[in-house]
Biopython code that builds the backbone (N, CA, C, O; Angstrom):
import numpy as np
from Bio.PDB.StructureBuilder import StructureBuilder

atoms = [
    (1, "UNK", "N", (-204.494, 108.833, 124.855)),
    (1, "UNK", "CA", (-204.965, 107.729, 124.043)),
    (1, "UNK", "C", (-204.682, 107.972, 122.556)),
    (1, "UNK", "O", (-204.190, 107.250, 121.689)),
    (2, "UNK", "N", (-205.188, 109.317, 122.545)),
    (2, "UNK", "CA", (-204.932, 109.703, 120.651)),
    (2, "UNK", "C", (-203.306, 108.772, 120.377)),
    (2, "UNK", "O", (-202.997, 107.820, 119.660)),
    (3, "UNK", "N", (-202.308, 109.929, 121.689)),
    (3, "UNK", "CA", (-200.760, 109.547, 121.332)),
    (3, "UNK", "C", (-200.592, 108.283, 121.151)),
    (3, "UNK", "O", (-199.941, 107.997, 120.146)),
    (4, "UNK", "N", (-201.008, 107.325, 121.865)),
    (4, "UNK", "CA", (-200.723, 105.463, 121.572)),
    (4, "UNK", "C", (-201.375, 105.078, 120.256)),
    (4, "UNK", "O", (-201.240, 103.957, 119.767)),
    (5, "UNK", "N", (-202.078, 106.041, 119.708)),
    (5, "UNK", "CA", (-202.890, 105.014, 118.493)),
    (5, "UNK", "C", (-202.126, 105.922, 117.643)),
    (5, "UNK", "O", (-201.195, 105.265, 117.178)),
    (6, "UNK", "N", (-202.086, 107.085, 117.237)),
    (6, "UNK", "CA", (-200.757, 107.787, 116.530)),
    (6, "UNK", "C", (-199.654, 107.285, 116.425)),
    (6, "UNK", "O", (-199.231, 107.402, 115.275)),
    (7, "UNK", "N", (-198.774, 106.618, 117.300)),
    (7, "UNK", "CA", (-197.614, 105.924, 117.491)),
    (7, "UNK", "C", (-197.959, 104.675, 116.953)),
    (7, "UNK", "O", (-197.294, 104.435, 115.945)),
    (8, "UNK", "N", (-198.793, 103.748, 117.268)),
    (8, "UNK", "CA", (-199.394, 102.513, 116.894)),
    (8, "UNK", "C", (-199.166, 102.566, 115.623)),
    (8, "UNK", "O", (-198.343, 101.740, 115.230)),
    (9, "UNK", "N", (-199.781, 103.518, 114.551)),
    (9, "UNK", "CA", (-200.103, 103.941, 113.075)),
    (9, "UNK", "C", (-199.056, 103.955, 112.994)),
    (9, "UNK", "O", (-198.532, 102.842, 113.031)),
    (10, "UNK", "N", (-198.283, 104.959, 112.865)),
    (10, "UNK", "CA", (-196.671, 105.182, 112.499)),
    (10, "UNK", "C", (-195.815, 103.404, 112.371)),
    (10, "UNK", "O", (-195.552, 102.738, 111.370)),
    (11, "UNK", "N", (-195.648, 103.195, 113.445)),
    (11, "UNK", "CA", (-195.527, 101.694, 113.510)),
    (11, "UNK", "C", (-195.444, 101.137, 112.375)),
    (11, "UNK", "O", (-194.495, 100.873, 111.636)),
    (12, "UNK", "N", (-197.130, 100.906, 112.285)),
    (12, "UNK", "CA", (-198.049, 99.650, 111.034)),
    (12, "UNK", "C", (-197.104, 99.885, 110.129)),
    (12, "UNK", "O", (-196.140, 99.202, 109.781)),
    (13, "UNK", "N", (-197.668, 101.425, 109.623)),
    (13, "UNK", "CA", (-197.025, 102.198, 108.457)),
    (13, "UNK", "C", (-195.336, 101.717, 108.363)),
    (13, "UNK", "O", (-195.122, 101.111, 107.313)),
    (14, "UNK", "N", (-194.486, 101.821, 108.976)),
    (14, "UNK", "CA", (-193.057, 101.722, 109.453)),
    (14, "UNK", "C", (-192.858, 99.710, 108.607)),
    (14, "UNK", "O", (-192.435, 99.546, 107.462)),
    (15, "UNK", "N", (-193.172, 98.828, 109.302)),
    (15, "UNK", "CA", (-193.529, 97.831, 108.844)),
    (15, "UNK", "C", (-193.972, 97.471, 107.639)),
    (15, "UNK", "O", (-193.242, 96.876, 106.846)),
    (16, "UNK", "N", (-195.047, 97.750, 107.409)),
    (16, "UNK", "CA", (-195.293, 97.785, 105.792)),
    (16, "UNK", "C", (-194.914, 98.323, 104.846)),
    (16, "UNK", "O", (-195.107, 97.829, 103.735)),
    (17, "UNK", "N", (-194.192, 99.621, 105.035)),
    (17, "UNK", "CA", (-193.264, 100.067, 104.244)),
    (17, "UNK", "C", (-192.085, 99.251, 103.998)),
    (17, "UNK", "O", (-191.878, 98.723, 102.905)),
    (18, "UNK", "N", (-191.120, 99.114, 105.245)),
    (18, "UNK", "CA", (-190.077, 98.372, 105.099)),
    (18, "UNK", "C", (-190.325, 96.554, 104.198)),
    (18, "UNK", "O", (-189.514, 95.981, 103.470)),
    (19, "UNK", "N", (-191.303, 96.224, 104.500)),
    (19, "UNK", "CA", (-191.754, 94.741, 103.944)),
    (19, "UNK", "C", (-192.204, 95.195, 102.216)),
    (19, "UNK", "O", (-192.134, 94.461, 101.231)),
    (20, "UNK", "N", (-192.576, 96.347, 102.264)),
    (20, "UNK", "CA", (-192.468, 96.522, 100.666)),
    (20, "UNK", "C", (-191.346, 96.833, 99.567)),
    (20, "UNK", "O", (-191.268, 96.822, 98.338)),
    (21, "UNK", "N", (-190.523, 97.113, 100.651)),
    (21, "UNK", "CA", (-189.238, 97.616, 100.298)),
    (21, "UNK", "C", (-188.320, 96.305, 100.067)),
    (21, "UNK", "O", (-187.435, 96.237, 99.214)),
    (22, "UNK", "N", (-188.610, 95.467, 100.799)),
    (22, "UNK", "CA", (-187.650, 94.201, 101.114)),
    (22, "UNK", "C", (-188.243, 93.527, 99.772)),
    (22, "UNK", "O", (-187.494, 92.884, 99.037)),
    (23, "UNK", "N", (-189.636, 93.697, 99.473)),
    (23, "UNK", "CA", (-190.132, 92.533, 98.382)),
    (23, "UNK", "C", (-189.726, 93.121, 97.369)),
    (23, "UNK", "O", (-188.898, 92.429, 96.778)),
    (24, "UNK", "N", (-190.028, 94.603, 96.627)),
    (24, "UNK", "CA", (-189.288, 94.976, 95.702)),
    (24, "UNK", "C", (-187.480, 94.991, 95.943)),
    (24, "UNK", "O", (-187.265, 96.045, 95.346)),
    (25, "UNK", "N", (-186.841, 94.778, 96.158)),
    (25, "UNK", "CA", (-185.661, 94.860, 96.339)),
    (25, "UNK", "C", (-185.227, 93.453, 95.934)),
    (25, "UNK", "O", (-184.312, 93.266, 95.131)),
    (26, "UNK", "N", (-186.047, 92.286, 96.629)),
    (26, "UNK", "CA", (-185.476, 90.934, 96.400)),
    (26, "UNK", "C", (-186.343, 90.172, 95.200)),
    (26, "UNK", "O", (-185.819, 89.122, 94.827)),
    (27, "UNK", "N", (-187.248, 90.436, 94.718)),
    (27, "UNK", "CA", (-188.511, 90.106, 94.092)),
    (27, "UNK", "C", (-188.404, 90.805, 92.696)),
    (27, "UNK", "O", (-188.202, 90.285, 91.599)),
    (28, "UNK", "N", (-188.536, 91.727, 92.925)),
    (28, "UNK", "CA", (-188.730, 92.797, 92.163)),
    (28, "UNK", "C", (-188.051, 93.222, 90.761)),
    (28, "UNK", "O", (-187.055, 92.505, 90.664)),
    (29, "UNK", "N", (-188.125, 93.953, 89.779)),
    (29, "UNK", "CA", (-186.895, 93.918, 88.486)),
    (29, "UNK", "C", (-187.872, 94.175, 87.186)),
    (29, "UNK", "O", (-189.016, 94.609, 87.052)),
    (30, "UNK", "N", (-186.862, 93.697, 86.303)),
    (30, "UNK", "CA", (-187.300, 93.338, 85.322)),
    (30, "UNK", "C", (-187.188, 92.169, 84.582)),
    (30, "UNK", "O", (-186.036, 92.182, 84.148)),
    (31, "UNK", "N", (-187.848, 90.996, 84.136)),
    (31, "UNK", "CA", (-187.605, 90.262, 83.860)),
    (31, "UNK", "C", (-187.015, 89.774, 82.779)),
    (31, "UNK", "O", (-187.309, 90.613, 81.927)),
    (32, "UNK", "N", (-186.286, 88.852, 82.189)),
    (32, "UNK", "CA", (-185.108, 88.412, 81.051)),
    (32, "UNK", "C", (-185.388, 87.138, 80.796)),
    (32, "UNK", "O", (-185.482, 86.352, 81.740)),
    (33, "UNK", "N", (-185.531, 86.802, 79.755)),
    (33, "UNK", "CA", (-186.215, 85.642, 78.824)),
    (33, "UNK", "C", (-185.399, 84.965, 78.007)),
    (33, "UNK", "O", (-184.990, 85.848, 77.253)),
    (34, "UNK", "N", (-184.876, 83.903, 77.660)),
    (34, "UNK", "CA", (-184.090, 83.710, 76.571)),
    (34, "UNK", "C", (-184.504, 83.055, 76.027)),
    (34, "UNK", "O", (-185.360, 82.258, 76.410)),
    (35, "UNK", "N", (-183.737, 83.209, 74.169)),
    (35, "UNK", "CA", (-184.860, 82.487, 73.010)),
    (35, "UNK", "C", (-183.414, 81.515, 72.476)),
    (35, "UNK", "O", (-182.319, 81.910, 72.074)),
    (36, "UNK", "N", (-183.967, 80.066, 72.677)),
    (36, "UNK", "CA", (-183.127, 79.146, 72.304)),
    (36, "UNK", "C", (-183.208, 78.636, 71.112)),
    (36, "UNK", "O", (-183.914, 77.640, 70.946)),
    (37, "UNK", "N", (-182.518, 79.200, 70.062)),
    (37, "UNK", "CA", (-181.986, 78.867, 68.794)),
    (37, "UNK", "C", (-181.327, 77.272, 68.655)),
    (37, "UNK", "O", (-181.388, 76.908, 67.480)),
    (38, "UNK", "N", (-180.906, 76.561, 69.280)),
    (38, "UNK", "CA", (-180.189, 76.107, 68.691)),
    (38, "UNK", "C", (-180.372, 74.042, 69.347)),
    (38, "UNK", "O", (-180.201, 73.846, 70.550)),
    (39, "UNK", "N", (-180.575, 73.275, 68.771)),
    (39, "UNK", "CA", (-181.186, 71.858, 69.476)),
    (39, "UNK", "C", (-180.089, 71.506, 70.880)),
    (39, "UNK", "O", (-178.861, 71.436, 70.859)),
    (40, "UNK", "N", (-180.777, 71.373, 71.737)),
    (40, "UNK", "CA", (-179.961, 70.814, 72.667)),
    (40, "UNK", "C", (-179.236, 69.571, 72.675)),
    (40, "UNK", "O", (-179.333, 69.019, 71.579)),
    (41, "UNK", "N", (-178.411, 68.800, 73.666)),
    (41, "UNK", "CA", (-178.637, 67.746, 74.158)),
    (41, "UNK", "C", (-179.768, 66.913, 74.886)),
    (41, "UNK", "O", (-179.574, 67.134, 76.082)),
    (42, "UNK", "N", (-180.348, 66.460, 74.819)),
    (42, "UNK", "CA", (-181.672, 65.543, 75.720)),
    (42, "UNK", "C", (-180.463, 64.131, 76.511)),
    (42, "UNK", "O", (-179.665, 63.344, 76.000)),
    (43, "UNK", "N", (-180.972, 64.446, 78.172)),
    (43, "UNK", "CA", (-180.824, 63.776, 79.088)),
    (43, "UNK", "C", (-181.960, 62.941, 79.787)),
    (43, "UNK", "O", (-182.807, 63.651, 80.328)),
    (44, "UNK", "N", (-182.143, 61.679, 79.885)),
    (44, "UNK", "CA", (-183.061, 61.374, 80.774)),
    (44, "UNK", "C", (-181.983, 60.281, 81.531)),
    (44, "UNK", "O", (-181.179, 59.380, 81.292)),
    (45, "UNK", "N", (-182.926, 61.483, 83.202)),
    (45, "UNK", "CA", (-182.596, 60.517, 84.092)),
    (45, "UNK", "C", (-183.414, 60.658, 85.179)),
    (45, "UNK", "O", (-184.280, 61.507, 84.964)),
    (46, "UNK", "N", (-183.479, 60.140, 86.302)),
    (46, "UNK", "CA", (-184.636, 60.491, 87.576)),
    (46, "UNK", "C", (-184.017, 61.015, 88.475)),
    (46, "UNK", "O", (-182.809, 61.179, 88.645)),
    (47, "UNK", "N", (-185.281, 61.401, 89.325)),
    (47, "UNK", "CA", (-185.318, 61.941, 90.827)),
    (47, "UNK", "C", (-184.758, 61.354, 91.960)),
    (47, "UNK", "O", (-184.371, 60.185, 91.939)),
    (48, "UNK", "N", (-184.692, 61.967, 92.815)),
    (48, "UNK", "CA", (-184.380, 61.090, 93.887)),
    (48, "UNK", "C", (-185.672, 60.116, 94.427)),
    (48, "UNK", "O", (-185.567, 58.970, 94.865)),
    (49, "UNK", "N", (-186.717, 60.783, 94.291)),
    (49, "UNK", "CA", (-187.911, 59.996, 94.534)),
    (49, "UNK", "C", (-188.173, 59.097, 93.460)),
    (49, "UNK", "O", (-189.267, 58.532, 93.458)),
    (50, "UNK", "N", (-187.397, 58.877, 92.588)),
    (50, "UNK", "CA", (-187.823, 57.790, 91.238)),
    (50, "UNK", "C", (-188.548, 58.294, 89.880)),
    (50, "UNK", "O", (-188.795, 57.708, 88.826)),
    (51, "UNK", "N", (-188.898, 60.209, 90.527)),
    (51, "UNK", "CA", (-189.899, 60.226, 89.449)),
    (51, "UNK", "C", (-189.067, 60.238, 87.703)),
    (51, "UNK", "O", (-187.891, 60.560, 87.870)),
    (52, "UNK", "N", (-189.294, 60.050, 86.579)),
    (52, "UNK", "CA", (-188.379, 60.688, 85.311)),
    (52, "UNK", "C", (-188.478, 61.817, 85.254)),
    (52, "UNK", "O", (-189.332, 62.518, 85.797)),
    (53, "UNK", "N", (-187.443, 62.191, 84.455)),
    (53, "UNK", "CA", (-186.813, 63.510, 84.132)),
    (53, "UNK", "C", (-186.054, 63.855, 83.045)),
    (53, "UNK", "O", (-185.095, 63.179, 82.670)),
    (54, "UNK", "N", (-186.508, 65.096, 82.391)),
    (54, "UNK", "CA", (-185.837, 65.243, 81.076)),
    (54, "UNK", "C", (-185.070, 66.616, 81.253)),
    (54, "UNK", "O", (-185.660, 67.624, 81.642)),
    (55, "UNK", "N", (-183.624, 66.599, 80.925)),
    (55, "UNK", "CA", (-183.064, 68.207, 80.992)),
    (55, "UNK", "C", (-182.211, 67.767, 79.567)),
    (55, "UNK", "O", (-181.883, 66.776, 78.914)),
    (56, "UNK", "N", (-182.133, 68.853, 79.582)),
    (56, "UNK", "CA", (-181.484, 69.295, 77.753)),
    (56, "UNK", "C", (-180.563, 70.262, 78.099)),
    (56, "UNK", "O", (-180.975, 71.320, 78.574)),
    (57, "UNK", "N", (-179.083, 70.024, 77.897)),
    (57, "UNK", "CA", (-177.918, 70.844, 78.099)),
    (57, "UNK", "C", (-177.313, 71.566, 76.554)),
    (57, "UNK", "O", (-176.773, 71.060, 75.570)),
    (58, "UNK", "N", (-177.604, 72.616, 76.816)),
    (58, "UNK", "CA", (-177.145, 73.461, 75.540)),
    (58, "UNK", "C", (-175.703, 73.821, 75.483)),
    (58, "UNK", "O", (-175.206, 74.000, 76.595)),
    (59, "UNK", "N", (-174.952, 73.965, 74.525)),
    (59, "UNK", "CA", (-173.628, 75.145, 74.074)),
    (59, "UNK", "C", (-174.084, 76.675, 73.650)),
    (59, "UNK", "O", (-174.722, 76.994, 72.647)),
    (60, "UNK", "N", (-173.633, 77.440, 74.585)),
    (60, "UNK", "CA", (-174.235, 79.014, 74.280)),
    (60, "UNK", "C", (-172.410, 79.439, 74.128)),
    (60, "UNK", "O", (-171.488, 79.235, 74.918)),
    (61, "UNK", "N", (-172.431, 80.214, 72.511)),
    (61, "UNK", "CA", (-171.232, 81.126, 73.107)),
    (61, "UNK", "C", (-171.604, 82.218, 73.552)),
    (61, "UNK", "O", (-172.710, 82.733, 73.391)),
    (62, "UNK", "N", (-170.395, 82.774, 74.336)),
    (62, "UNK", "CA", (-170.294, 83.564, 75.387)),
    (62, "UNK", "C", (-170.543, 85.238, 74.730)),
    (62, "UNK", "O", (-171.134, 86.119, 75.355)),
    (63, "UNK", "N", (-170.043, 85.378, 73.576)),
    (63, "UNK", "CA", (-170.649, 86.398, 72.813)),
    (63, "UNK", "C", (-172.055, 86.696, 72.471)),
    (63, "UNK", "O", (-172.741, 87.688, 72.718)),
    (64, "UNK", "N", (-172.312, 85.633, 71.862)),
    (64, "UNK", "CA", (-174.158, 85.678, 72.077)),
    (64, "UNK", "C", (-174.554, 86.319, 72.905)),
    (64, "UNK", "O", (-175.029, 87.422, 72.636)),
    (65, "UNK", "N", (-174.483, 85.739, 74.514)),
    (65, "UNK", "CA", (-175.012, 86.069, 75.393)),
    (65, "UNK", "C", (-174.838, 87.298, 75.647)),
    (65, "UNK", "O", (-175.862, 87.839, 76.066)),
    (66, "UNK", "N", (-173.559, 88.243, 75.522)),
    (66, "UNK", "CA", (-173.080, 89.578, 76.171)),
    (66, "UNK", "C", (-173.696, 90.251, 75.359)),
    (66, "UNK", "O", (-174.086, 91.235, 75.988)),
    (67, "UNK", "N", (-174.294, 90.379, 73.497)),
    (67, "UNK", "CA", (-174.728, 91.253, 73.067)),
    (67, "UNK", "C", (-176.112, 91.082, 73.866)),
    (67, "UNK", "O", (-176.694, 90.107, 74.340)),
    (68, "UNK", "N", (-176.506, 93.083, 73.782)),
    (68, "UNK", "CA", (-178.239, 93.230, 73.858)),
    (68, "UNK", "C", (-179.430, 93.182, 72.878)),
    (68, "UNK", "O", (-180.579, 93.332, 73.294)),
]
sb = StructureBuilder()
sb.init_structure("model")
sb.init_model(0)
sb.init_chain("A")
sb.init_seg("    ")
for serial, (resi, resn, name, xyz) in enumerate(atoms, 1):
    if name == "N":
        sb.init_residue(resn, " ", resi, " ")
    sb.init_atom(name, np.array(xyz, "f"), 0.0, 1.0, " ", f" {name:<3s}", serial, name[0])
structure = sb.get_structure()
C-alpha cells in the first residue's frame, strides 16, 4: 500500500512540476513596455458586432527600436 501511494506522490509531483514548467516557459519572462513619443494617426472604425473603435497607427524608425 505504502508502494501505490509513494508512486501516486511521485506522479502528482511529476505533473505539477511539468505544468509549472510549461507556464513559466510560455507565460513567463520579463516584461517590455514602450514609451510613445510621438502623435499617432487616429482611426475610427467598428467591430464586427457594430461596437466603435479607436486604433492609432504610429511611424517608429527601425533604429529607435533596436537601441536599449
Amino acid at each position: 500500500m505504502k508502494k501505490v501511494l509513494v508512486g501516486l506522490l511521485a506522479i502528482m509531483v511529476m505533473i505539477i512540476a511539468s505544468g509549472y514548467t510549461y507556464y513559466k516557459m510560455n507565460y513567463g519572462g520579463e516584461s517590455y513596455y514602450v514609451q510613445i513619443l510621438v502623435n499617432g494617426e487616429r482611426e475610427e472604425t467598428t467591430a464586427d458586432d457594430h461596437t466603435p473603435m479607436v486604433i492609432y497607427h504610429y511611424k517608429l524608425d527601425s533604429d529607435v527600436i533596436l537601441k536599449s
